[in-house]
C-alpha positions as CSV (number, residue, x, y, z in Angstrom):
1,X,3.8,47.2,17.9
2,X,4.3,46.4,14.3
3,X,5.9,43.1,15.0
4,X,3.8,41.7,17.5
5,X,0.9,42.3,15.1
6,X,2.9,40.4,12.5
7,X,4.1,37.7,15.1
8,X,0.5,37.3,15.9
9,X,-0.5,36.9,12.5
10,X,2.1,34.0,11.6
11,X,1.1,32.2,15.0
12,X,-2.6,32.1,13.5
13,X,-1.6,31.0,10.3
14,X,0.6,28.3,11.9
15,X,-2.4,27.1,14.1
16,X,-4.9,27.3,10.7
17,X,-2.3,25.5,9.2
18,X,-2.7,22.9,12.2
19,X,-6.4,22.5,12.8
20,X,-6.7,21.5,8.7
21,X,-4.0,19.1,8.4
22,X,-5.3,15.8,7.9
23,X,-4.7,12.9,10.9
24,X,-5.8,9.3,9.4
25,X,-7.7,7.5,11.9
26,X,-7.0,3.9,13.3
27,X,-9.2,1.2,12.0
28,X,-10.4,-2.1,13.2
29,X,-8.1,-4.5,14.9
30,X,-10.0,-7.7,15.0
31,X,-10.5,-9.5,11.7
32,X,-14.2,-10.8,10.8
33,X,-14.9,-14.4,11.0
34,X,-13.8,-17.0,9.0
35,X,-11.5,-14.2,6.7
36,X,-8.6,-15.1,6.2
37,X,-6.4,-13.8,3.0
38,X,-3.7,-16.6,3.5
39,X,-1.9,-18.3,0.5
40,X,-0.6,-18.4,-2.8
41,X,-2.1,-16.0,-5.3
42,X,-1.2,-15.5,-9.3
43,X,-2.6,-12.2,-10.6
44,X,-5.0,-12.7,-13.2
45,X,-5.6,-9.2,-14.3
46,X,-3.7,-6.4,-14.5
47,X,-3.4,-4.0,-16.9
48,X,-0.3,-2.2,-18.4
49,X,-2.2,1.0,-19.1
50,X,-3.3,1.3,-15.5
51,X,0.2,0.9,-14.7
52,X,1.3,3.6,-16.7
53,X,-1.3,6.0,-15.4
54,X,-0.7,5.5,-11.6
55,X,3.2,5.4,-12.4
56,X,2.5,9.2,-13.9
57,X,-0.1,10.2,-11.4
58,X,2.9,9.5,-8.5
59,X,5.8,11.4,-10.6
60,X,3.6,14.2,-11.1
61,X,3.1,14.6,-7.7
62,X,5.2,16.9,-5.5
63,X,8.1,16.1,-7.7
64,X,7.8,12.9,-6.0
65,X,10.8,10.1,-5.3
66,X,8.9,6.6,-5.8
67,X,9.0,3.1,-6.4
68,X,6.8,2.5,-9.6
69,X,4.9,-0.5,-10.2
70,X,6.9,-2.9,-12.3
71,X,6.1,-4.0,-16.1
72,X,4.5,-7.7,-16.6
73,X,7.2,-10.2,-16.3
74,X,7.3,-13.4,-16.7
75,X,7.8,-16.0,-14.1
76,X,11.1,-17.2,-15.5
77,X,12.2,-13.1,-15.4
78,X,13.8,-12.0,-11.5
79,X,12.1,-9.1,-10.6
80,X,13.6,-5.8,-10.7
81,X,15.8,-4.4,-7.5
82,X,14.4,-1.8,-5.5
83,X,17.9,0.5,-6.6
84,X,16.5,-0.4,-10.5
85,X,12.8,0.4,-9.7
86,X,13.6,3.9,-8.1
87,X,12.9,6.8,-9.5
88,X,14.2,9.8,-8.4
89,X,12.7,13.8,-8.4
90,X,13.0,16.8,-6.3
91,X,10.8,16.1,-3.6
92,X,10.3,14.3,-0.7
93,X,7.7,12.0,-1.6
94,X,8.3,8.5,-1.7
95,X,5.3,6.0,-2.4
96,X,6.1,2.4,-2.0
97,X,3.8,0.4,-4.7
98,X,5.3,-3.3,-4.5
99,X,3.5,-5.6,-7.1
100,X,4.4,-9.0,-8.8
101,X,2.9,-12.0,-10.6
102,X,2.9,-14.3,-7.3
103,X,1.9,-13.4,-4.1
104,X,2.2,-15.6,-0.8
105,X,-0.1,-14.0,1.8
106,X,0.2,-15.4,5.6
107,X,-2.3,-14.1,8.0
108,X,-1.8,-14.5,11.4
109,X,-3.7,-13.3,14.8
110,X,-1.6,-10.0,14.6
111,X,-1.1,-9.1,10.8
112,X,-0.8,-9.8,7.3
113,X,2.4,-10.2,5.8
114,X,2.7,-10.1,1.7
115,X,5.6,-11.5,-0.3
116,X,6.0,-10.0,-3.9
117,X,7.0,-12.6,-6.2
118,X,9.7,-13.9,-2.8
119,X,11.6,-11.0,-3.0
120,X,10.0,-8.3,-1.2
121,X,7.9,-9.0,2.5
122,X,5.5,-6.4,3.6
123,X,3.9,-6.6,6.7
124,X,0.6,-4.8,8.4
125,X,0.1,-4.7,11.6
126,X,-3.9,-5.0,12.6
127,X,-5.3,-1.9,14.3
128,X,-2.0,-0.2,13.5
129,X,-1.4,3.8,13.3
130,X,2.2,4.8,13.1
131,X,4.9,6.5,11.9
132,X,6.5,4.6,9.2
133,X,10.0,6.2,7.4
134,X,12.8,4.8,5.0
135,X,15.5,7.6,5.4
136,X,14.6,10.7,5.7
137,X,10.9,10.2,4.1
138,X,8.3,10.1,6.7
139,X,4.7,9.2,6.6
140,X,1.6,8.2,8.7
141,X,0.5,4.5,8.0
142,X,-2.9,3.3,9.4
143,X,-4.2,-0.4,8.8
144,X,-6.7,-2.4,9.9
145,X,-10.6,-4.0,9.0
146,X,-13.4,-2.1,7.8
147,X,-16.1,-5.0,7.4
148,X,-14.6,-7.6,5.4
149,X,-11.7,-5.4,3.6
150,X,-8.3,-5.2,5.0
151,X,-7.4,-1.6,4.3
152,X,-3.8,0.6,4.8
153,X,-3.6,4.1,4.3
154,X,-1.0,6.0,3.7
155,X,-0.1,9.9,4.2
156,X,3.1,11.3,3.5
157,X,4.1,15.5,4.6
158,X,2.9,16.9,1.4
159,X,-0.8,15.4,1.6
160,X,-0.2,12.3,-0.8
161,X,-2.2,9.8,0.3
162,X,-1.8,5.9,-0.7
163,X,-5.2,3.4,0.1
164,X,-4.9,-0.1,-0.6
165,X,-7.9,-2.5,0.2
166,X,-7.5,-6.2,0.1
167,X,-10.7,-8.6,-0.5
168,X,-11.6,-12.0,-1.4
169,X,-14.3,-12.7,-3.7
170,X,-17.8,-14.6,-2.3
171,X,-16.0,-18.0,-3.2
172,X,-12.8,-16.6,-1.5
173,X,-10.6,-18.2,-4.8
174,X,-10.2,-14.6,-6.1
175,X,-8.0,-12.2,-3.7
176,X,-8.9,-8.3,-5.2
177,X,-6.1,-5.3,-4.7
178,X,-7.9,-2.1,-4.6
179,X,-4.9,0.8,-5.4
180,X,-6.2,4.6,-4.8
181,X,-3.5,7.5,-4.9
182,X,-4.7,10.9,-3.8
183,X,-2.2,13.9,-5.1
184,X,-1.5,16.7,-3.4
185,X,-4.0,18.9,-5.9
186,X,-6.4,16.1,-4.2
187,X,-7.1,14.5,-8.2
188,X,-7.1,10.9,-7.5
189,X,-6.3,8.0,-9.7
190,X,-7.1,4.3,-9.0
191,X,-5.9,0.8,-9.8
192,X,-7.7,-2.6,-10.1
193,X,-5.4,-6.2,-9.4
194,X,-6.7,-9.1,-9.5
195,X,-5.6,-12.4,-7.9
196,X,-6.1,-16.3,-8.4
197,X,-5.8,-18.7,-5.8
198,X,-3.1,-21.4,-7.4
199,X,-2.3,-24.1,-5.2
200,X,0.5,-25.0,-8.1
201,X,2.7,-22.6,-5.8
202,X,4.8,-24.4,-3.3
203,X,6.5,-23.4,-0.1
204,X,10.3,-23.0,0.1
205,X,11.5,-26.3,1.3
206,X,11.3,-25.7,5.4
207,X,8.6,-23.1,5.5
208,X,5.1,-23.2,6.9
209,X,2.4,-24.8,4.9
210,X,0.0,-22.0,3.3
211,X,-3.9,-22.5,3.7
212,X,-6.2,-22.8,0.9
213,X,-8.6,-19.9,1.6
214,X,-11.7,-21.7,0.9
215,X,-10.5,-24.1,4.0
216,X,-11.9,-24.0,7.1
């Protein structure tokens, strides 16, 4: 009689456990008009303090594996490897931060994808919720529109939660990188980019021209 009670017990604390574990929802699929984040960005702010705080924030947390944000470079400097900018704990967690001087954005009807200073492609899908997983890390991404914002979350085992919001400025010559990482004690730090539309930046010979923003 004992051990059913206990059995019992441990099935209500597993379905607790369930009912409070946080499920991202899916966000907006079709982009507002005449937004369009496409082209070739330089960031114009960033600071290295900020760097160092998120960088700390994410090693703190769970004994996390991550990718940091890489120092300021110049463009002359290649960037860093992923195997270099790896960082290795205890834990599970892996956060991937990618950052770099120059960013190409291409927007199409499906997605955004972001090269990192043309050595490191992301791509979100609009309206997406998935599963996404490098090895055995494995986390919940969710992306899509909320107004004018393009905004990806993303929610690892442990209750870390990465938000990035992308935004262009009234003028749409200014693309803005919102950063917010929630830890697993639910403390939250936050990171500001800031990015220039430079139409110095050319295409790779053979590649798709690159809209100017402010085009129609």
């Amino acid at each position: 009689m004992q051990l059913i009670r206990v059995l019992f017990l441990l099935a209500l604390s597993g379905l607790a456990a369930c009912a409070t574990k946080e499920v991202l929802e899916t966000k907006n699929a079709t982009p507002p008009p005449r937004i369009n984040f496409s082209g070739y960005w330089r960031i114009s702010t960033d600071s290295p303090a900020d760097r160092d705080r998120i960088n700390a924030a994410i090693g703190r947390a769970a004994g996390g594996d991550v990718i940091p944000l890489p120092p300021e470079r110049s463009r002359n400097q290649p960037p860093p490897t992923r195997a270099n900018s790896r960082r290795s704990g205890d834990g599970l967690v892996r956060v991937f931060l990618e950052s770099g001087q120059n960013l190409k954005v291409t927007q199409t009807a499906d997605g955004i994808f972001i090269s990192y200073d043309r050595s490191v492609v992301r791509e979100f899908r609009f309206g997406e919720n998935r599963t996404v997983s490098v090895g055995e890390i494995v986390a919940q991404r969710v992306s899509g529109w909320v107004g004018e914002r393009y905004v990806a979350e993303t929610l690892d085992r442990n209750g870390m939660k990465l938000t990035e919001q992308f935004y262009l400025s009234p003028d749409r010559q200014t693309l803005h990188r919102h950063i917010s990482l929630r830890k697993v004690d639910q403390s939250e730090v936050t990171l500001q980019q800031t990015f220039s539309w430079d139409g110095s930046l050319s295409a790779n010979e053979g590649e798709e021209p690159v809209r100017d923003p402010a085009g129609d």
